[in-house]
C-alpha positions in Angstrom: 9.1 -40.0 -10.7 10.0 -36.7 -8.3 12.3 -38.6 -6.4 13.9 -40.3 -9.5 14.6 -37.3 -11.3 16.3 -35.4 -8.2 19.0 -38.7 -7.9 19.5 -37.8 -11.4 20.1 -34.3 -10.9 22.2 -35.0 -8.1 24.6 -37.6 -9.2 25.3 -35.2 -12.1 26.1 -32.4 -9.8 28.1 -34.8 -7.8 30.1 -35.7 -10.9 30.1 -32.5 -12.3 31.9 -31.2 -9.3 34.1 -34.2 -9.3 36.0 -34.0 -12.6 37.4 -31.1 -11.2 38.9 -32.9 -8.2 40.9 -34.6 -10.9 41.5 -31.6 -13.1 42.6 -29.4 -10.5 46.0 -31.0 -10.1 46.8 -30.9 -14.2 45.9 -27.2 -13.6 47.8 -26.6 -10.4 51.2 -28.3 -12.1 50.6 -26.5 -15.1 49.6 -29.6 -17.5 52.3 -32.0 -16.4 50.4 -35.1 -16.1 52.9 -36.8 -14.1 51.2 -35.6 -11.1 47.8 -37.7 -11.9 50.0 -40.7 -12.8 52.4 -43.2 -10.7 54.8 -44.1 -13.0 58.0 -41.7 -11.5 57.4 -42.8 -8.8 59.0 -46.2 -7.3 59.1 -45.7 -3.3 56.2 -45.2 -0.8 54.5 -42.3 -0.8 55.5 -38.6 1.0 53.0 -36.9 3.1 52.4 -34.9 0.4 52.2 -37.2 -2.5 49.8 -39.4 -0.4 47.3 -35.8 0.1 47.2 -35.9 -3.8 46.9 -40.4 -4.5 44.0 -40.0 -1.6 42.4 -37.7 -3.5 42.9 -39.3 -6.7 41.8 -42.8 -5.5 38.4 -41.2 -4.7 37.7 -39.3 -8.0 40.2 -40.0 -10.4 38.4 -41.8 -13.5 35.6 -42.6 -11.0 33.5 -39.4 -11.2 34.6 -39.4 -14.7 33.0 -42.6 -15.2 29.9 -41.5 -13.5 29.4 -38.5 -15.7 29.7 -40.5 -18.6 26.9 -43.1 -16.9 24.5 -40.4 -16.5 25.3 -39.1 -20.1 23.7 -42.5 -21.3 20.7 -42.3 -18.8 19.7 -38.6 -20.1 20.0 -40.4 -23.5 17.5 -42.7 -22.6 15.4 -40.3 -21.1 15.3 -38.3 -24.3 14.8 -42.0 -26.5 11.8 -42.6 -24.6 10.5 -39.4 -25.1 10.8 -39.5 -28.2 9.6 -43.0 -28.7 6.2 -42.1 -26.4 5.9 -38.7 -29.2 6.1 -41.1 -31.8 9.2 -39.1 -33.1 11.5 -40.5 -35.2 15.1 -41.3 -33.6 17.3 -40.2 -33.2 15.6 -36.7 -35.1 16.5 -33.6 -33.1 18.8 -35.4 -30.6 21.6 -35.7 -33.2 21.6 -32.0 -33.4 22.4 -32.2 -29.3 25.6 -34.2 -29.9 26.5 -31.6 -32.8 26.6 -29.4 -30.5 28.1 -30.7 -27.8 31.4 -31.5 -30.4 31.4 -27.8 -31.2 30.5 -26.7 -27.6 33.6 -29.1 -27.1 35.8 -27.8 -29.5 35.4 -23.9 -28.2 36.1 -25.2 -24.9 39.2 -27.3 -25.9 40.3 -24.3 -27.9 40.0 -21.4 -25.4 40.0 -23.3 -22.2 42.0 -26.8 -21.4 43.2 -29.6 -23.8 41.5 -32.0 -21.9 38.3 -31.5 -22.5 35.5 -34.1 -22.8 32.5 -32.8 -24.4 34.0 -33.2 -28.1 34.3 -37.1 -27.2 30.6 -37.2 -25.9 28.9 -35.7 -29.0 30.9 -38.2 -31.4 29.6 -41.0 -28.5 26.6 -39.5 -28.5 26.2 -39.6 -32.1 27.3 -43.1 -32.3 25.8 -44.3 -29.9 21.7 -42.9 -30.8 22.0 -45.1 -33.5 22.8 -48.4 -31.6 20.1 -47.3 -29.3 17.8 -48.4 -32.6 18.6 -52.0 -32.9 17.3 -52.9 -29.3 18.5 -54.7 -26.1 20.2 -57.6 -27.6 21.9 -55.5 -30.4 23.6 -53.5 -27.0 24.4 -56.0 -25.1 26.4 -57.4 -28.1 28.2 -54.0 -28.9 28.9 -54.2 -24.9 30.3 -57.1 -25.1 32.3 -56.7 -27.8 33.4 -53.4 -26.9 34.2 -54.2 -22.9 36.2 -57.6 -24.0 38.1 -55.9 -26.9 38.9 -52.8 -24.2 39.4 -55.8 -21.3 42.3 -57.3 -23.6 44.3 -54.1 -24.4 45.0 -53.3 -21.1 45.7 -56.2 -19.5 48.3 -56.6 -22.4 49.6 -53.5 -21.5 49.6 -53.8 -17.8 51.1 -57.5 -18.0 53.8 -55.8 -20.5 54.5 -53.0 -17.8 54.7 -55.6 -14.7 57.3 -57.8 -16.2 59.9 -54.4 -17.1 58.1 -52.5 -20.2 58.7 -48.9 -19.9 55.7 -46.5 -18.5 56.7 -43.2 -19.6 54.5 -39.9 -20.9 57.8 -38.3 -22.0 58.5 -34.6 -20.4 56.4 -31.8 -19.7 59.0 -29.5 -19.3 58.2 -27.4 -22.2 54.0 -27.6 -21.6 54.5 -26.4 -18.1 56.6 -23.3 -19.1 54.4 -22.4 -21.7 51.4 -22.5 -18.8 53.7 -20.7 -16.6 55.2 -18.0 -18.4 52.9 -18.3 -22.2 50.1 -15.8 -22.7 46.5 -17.1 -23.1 46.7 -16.3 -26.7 50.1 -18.6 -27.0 48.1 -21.2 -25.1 45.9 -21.3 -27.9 47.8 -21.4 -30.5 49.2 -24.4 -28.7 45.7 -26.2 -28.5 45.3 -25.6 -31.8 48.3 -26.6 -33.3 49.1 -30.0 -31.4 45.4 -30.4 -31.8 45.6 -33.8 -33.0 48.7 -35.2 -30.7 46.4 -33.6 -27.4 43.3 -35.1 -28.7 44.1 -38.6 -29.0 42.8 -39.8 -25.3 39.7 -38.4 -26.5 39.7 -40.1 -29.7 40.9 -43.2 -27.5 38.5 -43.5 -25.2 35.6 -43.2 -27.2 34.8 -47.1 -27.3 35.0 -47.1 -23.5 32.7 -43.7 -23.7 30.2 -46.1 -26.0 30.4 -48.5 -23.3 29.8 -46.6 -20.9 27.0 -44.8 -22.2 25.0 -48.0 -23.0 25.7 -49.0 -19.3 23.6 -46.0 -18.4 21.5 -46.9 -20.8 20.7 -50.5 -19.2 21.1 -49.5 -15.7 18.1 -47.0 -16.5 15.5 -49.3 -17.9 16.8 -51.7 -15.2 14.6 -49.5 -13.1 18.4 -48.1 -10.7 16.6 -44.7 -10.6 13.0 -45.6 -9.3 11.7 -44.9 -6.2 10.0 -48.0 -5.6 11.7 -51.0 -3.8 13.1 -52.6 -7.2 14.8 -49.2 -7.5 16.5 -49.5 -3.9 17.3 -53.1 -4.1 19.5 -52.0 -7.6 21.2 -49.4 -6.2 21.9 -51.9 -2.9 23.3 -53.9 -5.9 25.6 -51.6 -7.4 26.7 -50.6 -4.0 27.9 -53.8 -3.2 29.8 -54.0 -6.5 31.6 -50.9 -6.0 32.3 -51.9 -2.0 33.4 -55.9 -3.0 35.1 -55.2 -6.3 35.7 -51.7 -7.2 37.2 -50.3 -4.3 40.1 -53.1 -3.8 40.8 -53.3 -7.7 41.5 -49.3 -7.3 43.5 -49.3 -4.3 46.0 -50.6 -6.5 46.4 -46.8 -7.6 48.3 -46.6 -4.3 51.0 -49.3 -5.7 54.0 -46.9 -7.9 55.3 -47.3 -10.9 52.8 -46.4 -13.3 51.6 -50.5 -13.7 48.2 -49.8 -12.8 47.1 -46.4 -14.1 45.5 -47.6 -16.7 43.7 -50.3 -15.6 43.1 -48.4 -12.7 41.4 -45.3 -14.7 40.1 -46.8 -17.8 38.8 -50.5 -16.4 38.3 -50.3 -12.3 37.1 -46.8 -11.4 33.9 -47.1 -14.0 33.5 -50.3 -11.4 33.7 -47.6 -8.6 31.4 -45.5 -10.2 28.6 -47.5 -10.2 28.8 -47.9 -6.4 28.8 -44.2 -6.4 25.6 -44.7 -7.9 24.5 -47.0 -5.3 25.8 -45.1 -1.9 24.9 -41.3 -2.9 21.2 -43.1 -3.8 20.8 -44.2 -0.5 22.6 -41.1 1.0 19.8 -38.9 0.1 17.3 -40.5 1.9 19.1 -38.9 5.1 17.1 -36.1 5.1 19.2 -33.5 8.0 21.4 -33.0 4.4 18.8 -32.4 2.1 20.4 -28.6 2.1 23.0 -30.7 0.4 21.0 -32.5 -1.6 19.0 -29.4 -2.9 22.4 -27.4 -3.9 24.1 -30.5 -5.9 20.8 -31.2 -7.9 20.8 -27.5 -8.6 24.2 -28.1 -10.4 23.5 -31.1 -11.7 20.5 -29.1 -14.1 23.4 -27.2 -15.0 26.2 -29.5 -15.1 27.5 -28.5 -18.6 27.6 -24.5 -17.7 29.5 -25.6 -14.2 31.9 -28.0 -16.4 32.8 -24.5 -18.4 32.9 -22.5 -15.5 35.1 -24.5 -13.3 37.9 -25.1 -15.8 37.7 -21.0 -16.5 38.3 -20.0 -12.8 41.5 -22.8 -12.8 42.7 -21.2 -15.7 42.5 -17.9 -14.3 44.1 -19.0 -10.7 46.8 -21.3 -12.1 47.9 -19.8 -15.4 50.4 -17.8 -16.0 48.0 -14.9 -17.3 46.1 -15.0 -14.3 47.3 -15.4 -10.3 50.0 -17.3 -11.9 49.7 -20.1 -8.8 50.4 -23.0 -10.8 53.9 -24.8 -9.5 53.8 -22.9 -6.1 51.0 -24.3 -4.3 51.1 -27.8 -2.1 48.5 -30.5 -1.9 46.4 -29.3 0.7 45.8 -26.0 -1.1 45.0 -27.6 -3.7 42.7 -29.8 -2.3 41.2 -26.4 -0.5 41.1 -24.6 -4.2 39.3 -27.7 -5.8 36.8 -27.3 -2.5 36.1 -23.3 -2.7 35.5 -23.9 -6.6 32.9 -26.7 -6.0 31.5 -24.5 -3.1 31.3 -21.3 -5.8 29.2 -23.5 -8.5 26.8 -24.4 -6.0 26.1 -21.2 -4.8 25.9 -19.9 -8.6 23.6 -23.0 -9.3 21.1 -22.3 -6.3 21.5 -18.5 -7.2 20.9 -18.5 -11.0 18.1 -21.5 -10.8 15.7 -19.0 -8.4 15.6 -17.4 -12.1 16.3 -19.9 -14.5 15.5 -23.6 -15.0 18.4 -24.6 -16.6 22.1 -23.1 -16.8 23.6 -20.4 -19.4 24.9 -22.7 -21.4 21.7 -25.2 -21.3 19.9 -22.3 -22.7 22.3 -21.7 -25.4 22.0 -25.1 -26.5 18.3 -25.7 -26.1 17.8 -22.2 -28.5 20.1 -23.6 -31.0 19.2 -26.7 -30.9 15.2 -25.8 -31.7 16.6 -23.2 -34.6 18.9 -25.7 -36.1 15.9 -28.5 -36.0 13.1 -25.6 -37.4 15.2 -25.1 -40.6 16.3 -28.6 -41.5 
């Protein structure tokens, strides 16, 4: 149970950490999402453009995915708690999600526009009552979702291969606001395109649904355990991400902007799970267990490090802080993303010598009891 616990812990640090390798190039171009994206581009890649696909084939969507993954498998740790109490369900747990959407919202509101948690609680909400109806009731919702998902893309990708246009439009106008707005401006921005930046979140929730219930099964598929069924899964998922995922998302690497999507919303989850599968049998090399020790510290905290990380890219990138955003090149940002990550783990193995969980953790937890003692 020890051992399956700490991969849990550790894959969420992992993750945690990861988003950011994404994030940090919407941050260090000042919210012009052309730089996560192929479609301007239509010749092989610079030097520098290559630093920043590299990058983006490793984490982009992938460490995403796997955050989402390990969203559903602390959902079904908290079911079967529940279930062995003989609580009713979901009970308290819906006052989790609620707080994660308003813990989201804050965060969107005073922080970045791209923010995640808001999607999660309305998953998370959705997705405790599915949890209800049993295994065959899930793997129909699965498969209904994943086909339905399967089909949009493809028509979109098929569309974009035979001369539809790819475009996000210009971000002229975002990126001078970043650059020369104050944070207050930035807010007001949030808040008043708050539907128009919101609707990936509202997008993705059936592929958040999926993904979550694909934590869900590959928890009481017995992934996490110790014992040899536990290693022969994670061998499993391994091989998935080595034979399938990582060709399908080399096709990041082809521009034009064809393959983003599929590439983010279809073939990194696929990635993701052989994540699951190589970090799983990574931590049995024990010379890293430093490592090992640090990551599962910020993966008890993985929602305060979330906060945290997108608060010191504000502060470096922004206008109103260092004001680095637009002047930096690949490798420092590569550098920044890696001095952040290094920050949060020191925090995490700092603050947990007092604390079992992170501020934000502790936050939730006390409301969470408050809000279920008077209801």
């Amino acid at each position: 149970m020890k051992e399956r616990i700490r991969l849990l812990d550790i894959l969420r640090g992992i993750a945690v950490l990861g988003t950011l390798g994404t994030n940090i190039w919407i941050f260090a171009h000042l919210g012009d999402l052309s730089f996560i994206t192929t479609y301007e581009y239509s010749d092989w890649w610079k030097t520098e453009d290559l630093m920043r696909m590299f990058v983006l084939f490793l984490v982009n969507g992938k460490l995403l995915g796997l955050l989402t993954i390990m969203f559903g498998v602390g959902m079904e740790l908290k079911y079967q708690q529940m279930v062995r109490k003989n609580k009713a369900w979901p009970g308290v747990y819906k006052w989790t999600a609620i707080f994660l959407i308003a813990e989201g919202f804050l965060h969107y509101v005073l922080v970045m526009e791209y923010d995640i948690l808001m999607s999660y609680g309305v998953t998370a909400l959705l997705v405790a009552y599915i949890l209800k109806r049993g295994d065959r009731f899930i793997s129909r919702i699965m498969k209904l979702i994943g086909g339905f998902q399967l089909g949009v893309i493809l028509l979109i990708t098929i569309a974009s291969l035979f001369g539809g246009n790819v475009s996000l439009g210009s971000f002229d106008d975002v990126v001078a606001l970043y650059q020369n707005g104050s944070w207050l401006d930035q807010v007001e921005y949030r808040l008043s395109s708050f539907l128009l930046l919101r609707m990936e979140a509202i997008l993705i929730i059936p592929m958040n649904i999926f993904l979550f219930l694909l934590g869900v099964r590959v928890m009481r598929a017995g992934v996490f355990s110790p014992d040899e069924n536990g290693r022969k899964q994670r061998s499993n998922l391994f091989k998935i991400g080595i034979y399938f995922g990582l060709p399908l998302n080399l096709l990041i690497f082809i521009p034009g902007g064809a393959f983003d999507l599929p590439v983010r919303y279809l073939f990194a989850p696929i990635l993701s799970l052989g994540y699951i599968g190589l970090i799983g049998k990574m931590i049995e090399y024990k010379k890293w267990d430093w490592l090992w020790q640090r990551l599962e510290q910020a993966g008890r905290m993985s929602l305060s490090c979330y906060v945290i990380q997108n608060v010191i890219a504000s502060v470096i990138f922004y206008g109103w802080g260092f004001a680095l955003g637009g002047k930096v090149d690949s490798l420092t940002i590569i550098l920044t993303w890696t001095m952040i990550s290094l920050s949060q783990l020191i925090l995490a193995s700092v603050w947990s010598h007092k604390f079992q969980q992170g501020p934000m953790e502790i936050i939730r937890q006390r409301t969470i009891r408050l809000l279920s003692q008077n209801n």
